[in-house]
C-alpha positions, 0 to 999 in steps of 0.5 A: 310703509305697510298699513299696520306701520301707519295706523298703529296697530299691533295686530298680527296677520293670521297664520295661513300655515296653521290655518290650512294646516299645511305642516298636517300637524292638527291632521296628524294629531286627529289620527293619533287621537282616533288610534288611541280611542280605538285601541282603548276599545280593543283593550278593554273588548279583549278584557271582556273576552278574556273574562268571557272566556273565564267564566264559561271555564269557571262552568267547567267548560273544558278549554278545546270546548270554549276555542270551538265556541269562539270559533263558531261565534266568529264563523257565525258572525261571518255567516260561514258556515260552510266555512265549518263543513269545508273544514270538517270535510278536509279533516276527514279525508286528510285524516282518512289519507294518514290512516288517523281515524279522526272520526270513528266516534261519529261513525257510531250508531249507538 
């Protein structure tokens, strides 16, 4: 006879399946949390930068103007600015190659 026969009780044993967590459930659970969390975060960045963006429109800024300070904010914030000149670099030899004068206007000395 098993002792929770003999004495009485009611008492249940405890679950080592939920305990260890071994179906991973609270695991899973704890992920799908995290994600939510952090895609709230993105949504509302992705808010702000859109109202950024907005707003240096809204001072006349033309939209090539912003896409050039967002890049620069993010070649800034990656410390590359080399990144910048090698991309400059490459426009103008591909341009010089294609017979597109992409740079005579910083050729002038005026």
């Amino acid at each position: 006879m098993s002792d929770e026969k003999r004495d009485g009780s009611n008492e249940k044993k405890p679950d080592l399946s939920e305990m260890f967590d071994l179906t991973r459930d609270k695991a899973v659970n704890n992920f799908v949390d995290s994600f939510e969390s952090l895609h709230r975060q993105k949504d509302a960045i992705a808010a702000d930068i859109k109202q950024l963006k907005d707003d240096a429109k809204e001072a006349m800024f033309s939209k090539t103007d912003i896409k050039a300070m967002e890049t620069v904010a993010k070649w800034r914030k990656d410390d590359k600015k080399d990144a910048g000149r090698e991309m400059i670099a490459a426009l103008k030899r591909v341009s010089n190659a294609a017979k597109f004068d992409l740079f005579s206007w910083a050729d002038t000395n005026d």
